[in-house]
C-alpha positions as CSV (number, residue, x, y, z in Angstrom):
1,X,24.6,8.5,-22.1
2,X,25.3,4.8,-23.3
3,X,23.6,2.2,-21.9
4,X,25.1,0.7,-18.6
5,X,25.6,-3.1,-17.9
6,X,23.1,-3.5,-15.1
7,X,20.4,-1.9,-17.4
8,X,21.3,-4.7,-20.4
9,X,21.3,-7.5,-17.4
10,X,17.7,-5.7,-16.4
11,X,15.9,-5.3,-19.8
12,X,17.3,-8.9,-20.5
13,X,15.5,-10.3,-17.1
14,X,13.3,-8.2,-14.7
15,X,12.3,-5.7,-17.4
16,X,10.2,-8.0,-19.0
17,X,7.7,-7.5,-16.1
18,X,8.3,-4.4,-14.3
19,X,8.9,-1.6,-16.5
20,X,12.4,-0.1,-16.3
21,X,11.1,3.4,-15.4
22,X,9.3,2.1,-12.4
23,X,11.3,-0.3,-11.3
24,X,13.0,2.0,-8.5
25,X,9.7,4.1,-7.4
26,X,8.1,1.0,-7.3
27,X,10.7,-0.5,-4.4
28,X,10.1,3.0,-3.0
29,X,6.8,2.7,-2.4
30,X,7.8,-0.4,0.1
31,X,10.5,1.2,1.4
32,X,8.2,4.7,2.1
33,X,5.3,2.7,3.7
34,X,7.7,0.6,6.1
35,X,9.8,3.6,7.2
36,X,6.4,5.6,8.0
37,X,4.6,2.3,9.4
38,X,7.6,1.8,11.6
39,X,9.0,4.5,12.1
40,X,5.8,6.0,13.6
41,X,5.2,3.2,15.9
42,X,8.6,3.3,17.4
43,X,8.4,7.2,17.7
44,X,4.9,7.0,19.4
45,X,5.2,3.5,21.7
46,X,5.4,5.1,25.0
47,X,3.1,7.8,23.8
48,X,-0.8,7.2,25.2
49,X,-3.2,5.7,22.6
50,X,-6.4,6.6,22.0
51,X,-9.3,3.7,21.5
52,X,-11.6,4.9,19.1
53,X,-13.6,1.4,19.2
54,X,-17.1,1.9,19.0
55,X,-20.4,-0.2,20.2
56,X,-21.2,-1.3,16.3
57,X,-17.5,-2.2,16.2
58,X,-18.5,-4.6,19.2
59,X,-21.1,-6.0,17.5
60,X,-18.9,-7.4,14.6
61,X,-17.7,-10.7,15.7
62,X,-14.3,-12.0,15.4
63,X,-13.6,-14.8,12.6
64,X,-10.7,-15.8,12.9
65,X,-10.2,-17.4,9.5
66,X,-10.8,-14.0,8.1
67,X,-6.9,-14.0,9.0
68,X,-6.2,-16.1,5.1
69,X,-7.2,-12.8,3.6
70,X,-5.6,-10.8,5.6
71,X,-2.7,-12.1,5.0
72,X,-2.9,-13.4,1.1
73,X,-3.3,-9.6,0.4
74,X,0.4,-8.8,0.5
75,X,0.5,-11.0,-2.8
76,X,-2.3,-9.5,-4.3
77,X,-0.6,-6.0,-3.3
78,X,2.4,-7.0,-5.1
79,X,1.2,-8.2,-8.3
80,X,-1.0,-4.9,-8.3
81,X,1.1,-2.8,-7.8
82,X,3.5,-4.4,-10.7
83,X,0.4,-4.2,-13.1
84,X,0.0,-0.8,-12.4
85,X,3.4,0.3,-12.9
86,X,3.1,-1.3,-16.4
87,X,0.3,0.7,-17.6
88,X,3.0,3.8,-18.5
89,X,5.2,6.6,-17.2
90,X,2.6,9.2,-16.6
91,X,-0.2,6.8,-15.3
92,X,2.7,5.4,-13.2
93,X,4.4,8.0,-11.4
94,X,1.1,9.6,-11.0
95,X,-0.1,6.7,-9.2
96,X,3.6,6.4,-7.2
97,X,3.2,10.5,-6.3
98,X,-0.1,9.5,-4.7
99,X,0.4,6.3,-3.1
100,X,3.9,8.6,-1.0
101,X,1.9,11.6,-0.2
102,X,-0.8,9.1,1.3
103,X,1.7,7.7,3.6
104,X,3.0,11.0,4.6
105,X,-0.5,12.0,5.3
106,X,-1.3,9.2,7.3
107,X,2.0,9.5,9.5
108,X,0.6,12.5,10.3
109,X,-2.3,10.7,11.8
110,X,-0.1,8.1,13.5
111,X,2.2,11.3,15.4
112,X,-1.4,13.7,15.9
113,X,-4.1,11.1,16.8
114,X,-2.3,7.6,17.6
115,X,-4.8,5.0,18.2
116,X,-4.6,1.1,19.7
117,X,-7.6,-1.5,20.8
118,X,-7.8,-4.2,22.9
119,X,-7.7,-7.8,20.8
120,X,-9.4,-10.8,21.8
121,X,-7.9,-13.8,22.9
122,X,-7.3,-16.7,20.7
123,X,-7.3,-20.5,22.2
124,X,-7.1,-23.3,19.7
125,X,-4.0,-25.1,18.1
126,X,-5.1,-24.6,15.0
127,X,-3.8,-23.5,11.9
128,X,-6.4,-20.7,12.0
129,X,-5.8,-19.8,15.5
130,X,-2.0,-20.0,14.9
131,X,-1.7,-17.7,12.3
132,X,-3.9,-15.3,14.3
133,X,-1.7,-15.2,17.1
134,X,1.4,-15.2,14.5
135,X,-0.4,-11.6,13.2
136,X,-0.9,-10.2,16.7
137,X,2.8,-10.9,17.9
138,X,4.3,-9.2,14.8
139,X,2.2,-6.1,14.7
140,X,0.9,-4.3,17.5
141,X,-2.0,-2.4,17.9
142,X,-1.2,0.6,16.8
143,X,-1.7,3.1,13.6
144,X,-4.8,2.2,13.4
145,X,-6.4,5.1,11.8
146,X,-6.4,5.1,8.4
147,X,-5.7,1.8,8.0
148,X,-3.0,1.2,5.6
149,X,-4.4,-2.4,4.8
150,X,-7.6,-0.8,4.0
151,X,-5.4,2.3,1.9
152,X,-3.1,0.0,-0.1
153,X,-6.2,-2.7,-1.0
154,X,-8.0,0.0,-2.3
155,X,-4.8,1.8,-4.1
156,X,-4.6,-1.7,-6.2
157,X,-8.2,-1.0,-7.4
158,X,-7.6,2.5,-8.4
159,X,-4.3,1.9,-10.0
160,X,-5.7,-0.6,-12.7
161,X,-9.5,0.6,-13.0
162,X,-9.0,2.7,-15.6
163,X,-6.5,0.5,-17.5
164,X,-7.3,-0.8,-21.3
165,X,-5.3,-3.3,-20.8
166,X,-6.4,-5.8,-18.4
167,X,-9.7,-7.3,-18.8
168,X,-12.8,-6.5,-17.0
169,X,-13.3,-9.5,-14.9
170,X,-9.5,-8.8,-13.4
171,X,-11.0,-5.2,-12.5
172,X,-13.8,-6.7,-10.9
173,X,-12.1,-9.4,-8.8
174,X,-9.7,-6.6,-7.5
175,X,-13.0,-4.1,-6.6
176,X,-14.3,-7.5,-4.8
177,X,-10.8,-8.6,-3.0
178,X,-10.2,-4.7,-2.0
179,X,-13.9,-5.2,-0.1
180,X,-12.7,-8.4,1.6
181,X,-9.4,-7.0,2.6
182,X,-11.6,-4.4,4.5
183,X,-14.2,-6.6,6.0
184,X,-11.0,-8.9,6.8
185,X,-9.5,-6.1,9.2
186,X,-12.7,-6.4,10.8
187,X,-13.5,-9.5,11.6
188,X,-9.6,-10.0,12.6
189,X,-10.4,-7.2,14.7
190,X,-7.2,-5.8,13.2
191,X,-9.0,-2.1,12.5
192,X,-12.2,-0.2,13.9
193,X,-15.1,0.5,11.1
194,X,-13.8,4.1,10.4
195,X,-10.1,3.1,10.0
196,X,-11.6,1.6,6.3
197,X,-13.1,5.0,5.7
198,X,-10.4,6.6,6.8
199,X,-8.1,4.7,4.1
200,X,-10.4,4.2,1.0
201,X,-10.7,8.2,1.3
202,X,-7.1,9.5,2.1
203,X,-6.1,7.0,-1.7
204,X,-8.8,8.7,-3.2
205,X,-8.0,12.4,-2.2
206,X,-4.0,11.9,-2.8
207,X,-5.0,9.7,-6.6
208,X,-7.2,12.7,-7.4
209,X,-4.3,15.6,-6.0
210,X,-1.9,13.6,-7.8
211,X,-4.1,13.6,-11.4
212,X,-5.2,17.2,-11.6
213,X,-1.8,19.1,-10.5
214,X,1.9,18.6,-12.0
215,X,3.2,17.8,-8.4
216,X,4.4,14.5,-9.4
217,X,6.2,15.5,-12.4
218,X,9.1,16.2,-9.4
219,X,8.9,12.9,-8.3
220,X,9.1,11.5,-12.3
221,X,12.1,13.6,-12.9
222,X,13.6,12.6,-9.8
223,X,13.7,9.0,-10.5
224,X,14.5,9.8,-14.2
225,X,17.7,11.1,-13.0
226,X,18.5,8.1,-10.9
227,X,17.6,5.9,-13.3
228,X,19.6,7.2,-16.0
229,X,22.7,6.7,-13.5
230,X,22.2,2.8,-12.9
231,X,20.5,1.7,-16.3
232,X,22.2,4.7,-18.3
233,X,19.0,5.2,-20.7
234,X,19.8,8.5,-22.8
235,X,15.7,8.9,-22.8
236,X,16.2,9.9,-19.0
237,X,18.7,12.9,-20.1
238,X,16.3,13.9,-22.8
239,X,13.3,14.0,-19.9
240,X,15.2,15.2,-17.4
């Protein structure tokens, strides 16, 4: 297979930080997460809720400038995610296997046990306050359990723990941010207590499915097919 145009134009530009092989599974892990997210909440809305919250989840206050970290965390999710898929083919699409199946299983959650909690007002005109209310008009209380801010902070962590090529500090800071993301859904009064739990355990079960069976060697050679199709990469016939 000769090389294709696009996958010139994409070596040339893009491929310098995301990896040609997981450029594609890594959109999909986006694309996965919102159709489940979404697709669950719209399939559920008129469904009844349950409200898990708990007396020690009433004792956590609510801080609302805990919202800055809930937020900056979609960057940090990004550039993890990128660093991850550059630490190679196997340790990638073993990480991209995990991080689907963890979605699937928690849209099973969302359909078998949906979950909502009341939010407490928020007065004030500023910036704080603004961005809170900003949050709570674009995502409703719903899929709670796991949470999936909890479940993708923590899949940043375990995608570059074990890497040898970024440096320990970098490891560290992403262990530490992970931990703030969590205590961030809590003080946002985003998430219950067990809605962390729930997602720092369902990463770790689907990273360590993913890393002791074959199962997402399907996956690999799936993307190795479409990827040989747009950037025309003979090493995706011989792999395939």
């Amino acid at each position: 297979m000769k090389k294709s145009t696009i996958g010139t134009i994409y070596r040339k530009s893009i491929g310098k930080l995301i990896p040609e092989y997981g450029v594609l599974s890594l959109i999909a892990c986006f694309v996965v997460n919102s159709i489940i997210y979404w697709g669950c909440h719209q399939i559920m809305k008129d469904k009844y809720h349950y409200d898990f919250t708990s007396r020690l989840d009433n004792k956590v206050p609510f801080v609302k400038e805990w919202v800055l970290i809930y937020l900056v965390c979609y960057i940090f999710w990004a550039a993890n995610y990128i660093l991850a898929a550059r630490e190679g083919e196997e340790e990638w699409f073993c990480f991209a296997f995990a991080d689907y199946l963890s979605r699937f299983i928690c849209g099973i959650f969302f359909i078998l046990l949906p979950t909502t909690n009341i939010r407490p007002a928020v007065p004030g005109d500023d910036i704080f306050s603004r961005m809170m209310r900003l949050v709570y008009s674009l995502d409703a209380p719903t899929n709670l359990f796991p949470s999936i801010h909890c479940l993708v902070s923590w899949f940043c962590f375990i995608g570059i723990r074990r890497s040898k090529k970024l440096p320990f500090w970098y490891k560290a800071f992403s262990c530490i941010f992970a931990i703030m993301v969590f205590l961030s859904t809590q003080f946002t009064k985003q998430h219950y207590l067990i809605d962390i739990f729930g997602g720092v355990l369902i990463a770790e079960l689907c990273y360590y499915i993913a890393c002791h069976t074959q199962i997402y060697r399907y996956v690999q050679k799936l993307f190795f097919k479409i990827n040989g199709m747009i950037f025309g990469e003979s090493i995706y016939d011989e792999q395939t």
